[in-house]
N, C-alpha and C positions, 0 to 999 in steps of 0.2 A: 561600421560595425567592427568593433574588434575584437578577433579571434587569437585567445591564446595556442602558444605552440604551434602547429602544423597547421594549414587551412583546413577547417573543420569539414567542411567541401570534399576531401578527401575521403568521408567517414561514410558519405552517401551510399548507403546500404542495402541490398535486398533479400530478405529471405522471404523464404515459402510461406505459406497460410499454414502448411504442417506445423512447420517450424516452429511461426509464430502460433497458433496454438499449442505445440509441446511447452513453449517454455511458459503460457499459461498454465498450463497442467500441471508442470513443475512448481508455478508460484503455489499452490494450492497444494501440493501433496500429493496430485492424484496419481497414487501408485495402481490404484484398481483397473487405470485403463494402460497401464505398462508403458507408461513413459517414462517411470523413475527407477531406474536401476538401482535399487536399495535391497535387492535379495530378498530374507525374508521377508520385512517390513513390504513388498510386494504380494507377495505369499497373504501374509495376515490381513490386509488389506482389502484383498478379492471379496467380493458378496457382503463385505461390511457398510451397510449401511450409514450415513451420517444422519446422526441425532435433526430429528426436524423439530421446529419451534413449534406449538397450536399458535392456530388461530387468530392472528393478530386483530387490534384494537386499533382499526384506522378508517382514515375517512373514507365515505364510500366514492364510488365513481363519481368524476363529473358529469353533469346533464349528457349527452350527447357530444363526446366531445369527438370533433374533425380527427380525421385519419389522414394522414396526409402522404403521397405516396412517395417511394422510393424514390430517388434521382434517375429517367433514363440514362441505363450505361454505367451505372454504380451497382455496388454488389448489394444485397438484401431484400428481402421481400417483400409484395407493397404492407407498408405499416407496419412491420415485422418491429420496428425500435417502439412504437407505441403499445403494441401488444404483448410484445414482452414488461411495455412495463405496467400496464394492466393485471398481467397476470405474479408479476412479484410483490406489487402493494396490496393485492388481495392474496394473496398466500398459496395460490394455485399452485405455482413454485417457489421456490426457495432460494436464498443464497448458499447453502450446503448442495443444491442441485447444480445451482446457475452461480457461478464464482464471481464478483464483482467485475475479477480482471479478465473473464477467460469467456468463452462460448460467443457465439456470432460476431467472431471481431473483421471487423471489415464492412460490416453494415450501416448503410448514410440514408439519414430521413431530413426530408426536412420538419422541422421544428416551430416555426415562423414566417415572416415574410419572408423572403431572401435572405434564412440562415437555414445552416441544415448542424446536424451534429452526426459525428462519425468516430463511433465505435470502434478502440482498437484497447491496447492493454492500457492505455492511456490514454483518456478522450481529446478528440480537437472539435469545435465549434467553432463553424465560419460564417461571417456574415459578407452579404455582399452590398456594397455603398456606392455610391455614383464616384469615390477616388477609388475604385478596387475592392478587394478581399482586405477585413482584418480577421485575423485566425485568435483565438484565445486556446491558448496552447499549441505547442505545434509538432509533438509526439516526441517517439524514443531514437534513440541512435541504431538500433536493429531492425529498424519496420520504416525509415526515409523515404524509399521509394514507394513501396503501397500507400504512405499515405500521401505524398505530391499528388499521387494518381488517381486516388480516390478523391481528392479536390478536385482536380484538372477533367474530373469526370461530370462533375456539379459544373463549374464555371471556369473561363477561359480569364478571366479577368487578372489583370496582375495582383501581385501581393502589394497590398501599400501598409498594412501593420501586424505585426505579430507581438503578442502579449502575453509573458510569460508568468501565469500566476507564482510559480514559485521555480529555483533552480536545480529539482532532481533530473538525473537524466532521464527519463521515460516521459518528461513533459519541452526538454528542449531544445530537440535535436534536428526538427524538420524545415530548419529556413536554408541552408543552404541551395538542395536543388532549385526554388522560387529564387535564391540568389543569383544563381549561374544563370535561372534562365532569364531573369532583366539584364544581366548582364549581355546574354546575347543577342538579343530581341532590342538593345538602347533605354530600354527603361529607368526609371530612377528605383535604388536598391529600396526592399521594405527595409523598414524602420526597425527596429527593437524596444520592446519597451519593458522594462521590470519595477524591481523596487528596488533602490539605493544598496540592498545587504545581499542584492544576487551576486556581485563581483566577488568578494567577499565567500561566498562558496563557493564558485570557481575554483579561486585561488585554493579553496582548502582542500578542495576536489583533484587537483594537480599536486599538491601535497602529500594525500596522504591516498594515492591511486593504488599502492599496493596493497592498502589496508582495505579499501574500495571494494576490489578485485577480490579479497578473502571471503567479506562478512557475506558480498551480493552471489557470492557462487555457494556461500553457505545455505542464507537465506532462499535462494529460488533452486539449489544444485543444478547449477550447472557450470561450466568451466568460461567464466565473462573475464576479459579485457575489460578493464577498464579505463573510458577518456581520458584523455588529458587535453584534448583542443575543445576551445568553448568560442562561440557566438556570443561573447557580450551584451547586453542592451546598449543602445546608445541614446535610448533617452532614460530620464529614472528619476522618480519621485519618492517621498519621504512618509507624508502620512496619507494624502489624498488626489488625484488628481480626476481632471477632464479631458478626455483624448478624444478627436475631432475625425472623423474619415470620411472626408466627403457630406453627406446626408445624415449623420449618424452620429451621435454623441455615444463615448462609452465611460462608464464612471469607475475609476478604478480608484481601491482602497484598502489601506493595510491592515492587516491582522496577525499577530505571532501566532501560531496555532501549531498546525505538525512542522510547520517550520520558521525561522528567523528574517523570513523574507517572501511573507504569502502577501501574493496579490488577488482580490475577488472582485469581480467585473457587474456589476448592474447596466442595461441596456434598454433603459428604458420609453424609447422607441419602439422596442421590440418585447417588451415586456419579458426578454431572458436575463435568468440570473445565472453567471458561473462562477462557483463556489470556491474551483482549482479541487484540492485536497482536503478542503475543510467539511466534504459530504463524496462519503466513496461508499454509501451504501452497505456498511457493514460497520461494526465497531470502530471508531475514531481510530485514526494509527497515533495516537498519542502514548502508547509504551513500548514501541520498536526496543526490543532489548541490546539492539546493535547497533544502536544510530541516536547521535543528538540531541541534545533537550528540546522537548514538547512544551507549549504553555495552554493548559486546559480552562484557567479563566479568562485569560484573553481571545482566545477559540470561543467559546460560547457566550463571552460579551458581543463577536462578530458576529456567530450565529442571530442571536435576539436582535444586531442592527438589520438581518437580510431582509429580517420575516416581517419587516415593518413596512417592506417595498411592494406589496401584494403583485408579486413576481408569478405571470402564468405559467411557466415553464424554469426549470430549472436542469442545467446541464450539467452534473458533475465531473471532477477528475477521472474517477474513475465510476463503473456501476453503470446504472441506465439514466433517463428521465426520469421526471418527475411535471408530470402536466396538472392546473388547475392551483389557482391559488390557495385552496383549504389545504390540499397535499402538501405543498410548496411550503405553507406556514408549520403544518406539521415536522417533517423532519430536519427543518430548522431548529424545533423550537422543542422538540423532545431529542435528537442530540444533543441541545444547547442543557437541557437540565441534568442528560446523561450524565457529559464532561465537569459541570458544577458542583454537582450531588459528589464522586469520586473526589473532586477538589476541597469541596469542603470539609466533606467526612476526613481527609487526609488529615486537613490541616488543624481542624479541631482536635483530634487525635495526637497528633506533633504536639501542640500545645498543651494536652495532659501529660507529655511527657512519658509518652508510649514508643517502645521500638519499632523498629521497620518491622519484623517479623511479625509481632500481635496485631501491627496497621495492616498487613497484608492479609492476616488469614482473619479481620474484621469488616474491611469496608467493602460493602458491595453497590451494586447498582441500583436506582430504584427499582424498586417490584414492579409494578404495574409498567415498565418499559420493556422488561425480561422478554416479550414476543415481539415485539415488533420487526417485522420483517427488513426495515434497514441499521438493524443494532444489531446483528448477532454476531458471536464471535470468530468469523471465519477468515480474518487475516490477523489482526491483533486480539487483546484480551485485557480485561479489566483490571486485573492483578498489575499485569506489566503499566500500565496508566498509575497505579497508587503507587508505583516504585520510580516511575520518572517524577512524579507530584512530589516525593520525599527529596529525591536529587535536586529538583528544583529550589525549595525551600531548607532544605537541610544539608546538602551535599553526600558524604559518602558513606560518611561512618554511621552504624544502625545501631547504636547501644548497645551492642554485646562487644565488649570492654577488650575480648580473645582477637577477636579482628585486626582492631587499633596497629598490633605490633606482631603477626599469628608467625610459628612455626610453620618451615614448609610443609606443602599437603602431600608430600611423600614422608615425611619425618610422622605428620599426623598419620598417615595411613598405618606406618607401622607398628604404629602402639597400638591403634584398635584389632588389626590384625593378630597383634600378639595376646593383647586379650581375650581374642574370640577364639585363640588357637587354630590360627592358619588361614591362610588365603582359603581354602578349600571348606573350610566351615563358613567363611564369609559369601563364598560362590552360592554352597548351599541356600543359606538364605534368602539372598539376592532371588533367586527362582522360585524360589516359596512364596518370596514377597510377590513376585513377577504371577504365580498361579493363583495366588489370592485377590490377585487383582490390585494391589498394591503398589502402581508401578511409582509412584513418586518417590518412597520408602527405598523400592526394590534400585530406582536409579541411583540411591547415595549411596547404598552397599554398594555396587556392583564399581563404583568411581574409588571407594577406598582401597577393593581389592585391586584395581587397575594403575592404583597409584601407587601400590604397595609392589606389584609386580609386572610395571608396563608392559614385560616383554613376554609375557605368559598366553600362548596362544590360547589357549581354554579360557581363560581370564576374556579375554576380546570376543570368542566363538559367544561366551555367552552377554557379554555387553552388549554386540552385535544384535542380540535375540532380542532383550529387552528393550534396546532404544527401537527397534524394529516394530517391536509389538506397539510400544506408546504413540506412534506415528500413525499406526490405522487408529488409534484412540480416539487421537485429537483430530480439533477440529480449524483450527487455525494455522494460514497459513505461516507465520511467523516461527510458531513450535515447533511444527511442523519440519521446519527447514533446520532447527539446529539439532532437535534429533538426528532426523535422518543424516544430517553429515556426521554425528557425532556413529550408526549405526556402519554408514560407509565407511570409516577411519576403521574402527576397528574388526571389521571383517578384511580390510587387507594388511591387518596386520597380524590378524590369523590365519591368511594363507601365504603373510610372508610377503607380499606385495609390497612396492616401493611406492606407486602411481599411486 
């Protein structure tokens, strides 16, 4: 294995279940249980209810299906991962209730013969084979020790493979302790296995870790370190492979989708399918406005290959199960036309020779998908999916001709300023916009007067206000998080604060 920088071993980590669920709570916004210090936007927040979908349009339960119980000596309830996921595919709950990445993380069921899956802000499923444990995924670099522990809780057995469907940090952080401990015990080390383009993020990960540091303290608010030592794979394949563990065949195969180097695992032995990132139970993260190019036909050409493996179970990245194969086909196969439907309309679009702007406020989702319980927009959103589709195929520039070569946006701010006669006529607005409910409008005022006069505390008390308000609005994480920093910034710059 090798590890860039420092031994990665080093990074073996342990925080609390608080902890680790605050910084759930933060991935999500949730100001209303006062884990996001965002001042008012906490405030506005309280007793706001989030928008619930009706009624989704999905298959019903399977026959009788096995409840299978919790691991002795593991955390969660018997059947607690099956009933929850009972109760989100039929709409009892919600993902605006139940956050993909947040609520009972620490809970291992098993799933199959001698697999179980374990729940944390990013899932691991382990199987066990007459050579060992193979893990598919093997968690984040803040939660290391809970999750060793919560395997080690299931089975004693050594690690003989870990497979990392793709290289974010929240899916690759958890082989060292299993390293250390064959190392001490005389074992042979587990294996690594990816796909050829994980090195390749590494590298770009140790590159550009300040920038890392920025967007992910942006997106989840909180103040992250970011890696720079990585667990390499040391095996790695290109379009398809077979990877052997003992008793156990597992089918690994590539897909571009949320990322340039997704791996999805078919197991069919065991009749589990893991997806990685390409089913997180909520809108595709295919428009991250802060991260990478997405590819949405290649993602839902992978989709339609999963649903053709009548998979009983399905484990994803992130989110719950999915048990019985009509389910299983299901939310393969209506994200897979989700992602399509956006890709196409884009592109047919693009080729009328339409700008980003009209593509944006034109292409929507299909209808008849608009409920369904694992599409909704509680981490990404639809919009931001038509603007990496445009990037993809068109790169940056959006036909407005001003762009190309634009004046700074404080030179711009100043003339609108002086047209409207004053920052304080601009503020005005801004708040009018903001009480009318207005807040999309109300945030481009309120940026012209802040450009026009950074340093203007009132200017910031009331930006503060607005991006505060628009954070209990929304509903996804992603917005969610550049608001609120953008609400943080300027509340300490209206009390003069440097931090």
């Amino acid at each position: 294995m090798k590890a860039s920088g420092e031994n990665q071993g080093l990074l073996w980590t342990r925080v609390s279940r608080r902890e680790l669920l605050q910084l759930g709570a933060l991935a999500i916004g949730a100001a209303s249980v006062g884990l996001v210090a965002c001042g008012e936007e906490e405030e506005a927040a309280k007793g706001t209810a989030q928008p619930t979908p009706a009624s989704p349009t999905v298959q019903p339960s399977p026959a009788s299906p096995t409840t299978r119980p919790s691991v002795s000596g593991t955390p969660g309830r018997i059947g607690s991962v099956r009933e929850l996921a009972e109760k989100l595919w039929t709409g009892e709950i919600t993902t605006y209730e139940h956050h993909p990445f947040t609520s009972d993380l620490g809970d291992i069921e098993e799933i199959a013969d001698r697999t179980i899956f374990y729940r944390s802000f990013a899932n691991v499923t382990a199987f066990d084979t007459d050579a060992g444990l193979v893990l598919i995924d093997t968690g984040a670099f803040f939660n290391q020790a809970q999750t060793y522990e919560a395997i080690r809780g299931w089975s004693k057995s050594r690690l003989d493979t870990a497979v990392y469907t793709h290289g974010h940090v929240d899916h690759v952080f958890g082989v060292p302790p299993f390293a250390e401990e064959a190392k001490e015990k005389g074992w042979q080390p587990p294996r690594v296995v990816g796909h050829e383009a994980v090195a390749a993020r590494f590298d770009r990960y140790v590159l550009t870790a300040g920038y890392n540091a920025i967007i992910n303290s942006r997106q989840f608010g909180l103040d992250i370190e970011w890696p720079t030592s990585y667990i390499y794979p040391d095996v790695t394949y290109d379009k398809s492979m077979v990877l052997t563990s003992g008793d156990v065949s597992f089918e690994l195969y590539h897909a571009r989708g949320e990322t340039d180097d997704h791996t999805w695992v078919w197991v069919p032995q065991r009749k589990v399918l893991c997806p990685g990132d390409l089913i997180i139970w909520a809108v595709p993260n295919a428009g991250n406005p802060q991260k990478v190019q997405r590819y949405c036909a290649e993602w839902a050409e992978a989709l339609r290959k999963m649903a053709t493996l009548n998979a009983e179970v399905l484990s994803p990245g992130h989110g719950i199960i999915v048990v019985g194969q009509d389910r299983v086909r299901q939310i393969l196969l209506d994200t897979a036309e989700f992602l399509q439907s956006l890709n196409d309309q884009t592109v047919a679009l693009m080729n009328e020779g339409a700008t980003l702007d009209a593509i944006v406020q034109t292409v929507k989702p299909p209808a008849h998908l608009k409920d369904r319980p694992f599409l909704q927009p509680v981490y990404d959103e639809p919009e931001y999916i038509v603007r990496n589709i445009w990037r993809l195929y068109g790169g940056w520039y959006d036909f407005n001709p001003s762009h190309v070569k634009p004046a700074p946006e404080a030179e711009q701010a100043a003339q609108i300023v002086a047209f409207a006669g004053g920052v304080s006529a601009l503020m005005k607005r801004a708040r009018t916009l903001m009480e009318q409910g207005n807040l999309r409008l109300g945030c481009h005022v309120i940026e012209w007067a802040a450009a026009a006069e950074p340093d203007n505390p009132k200017v910031h008390e009331l930006r503060a206000e607005i991006y505060g308000t628009r954070v209990s609005q929304e509903t996804a994480t992603l917005t969610k998080g550049i608001f609120g920093a953008a609400a943080r910034e300027s509340r300490a710059k209206a009390s003069g604060s440097t931090s």
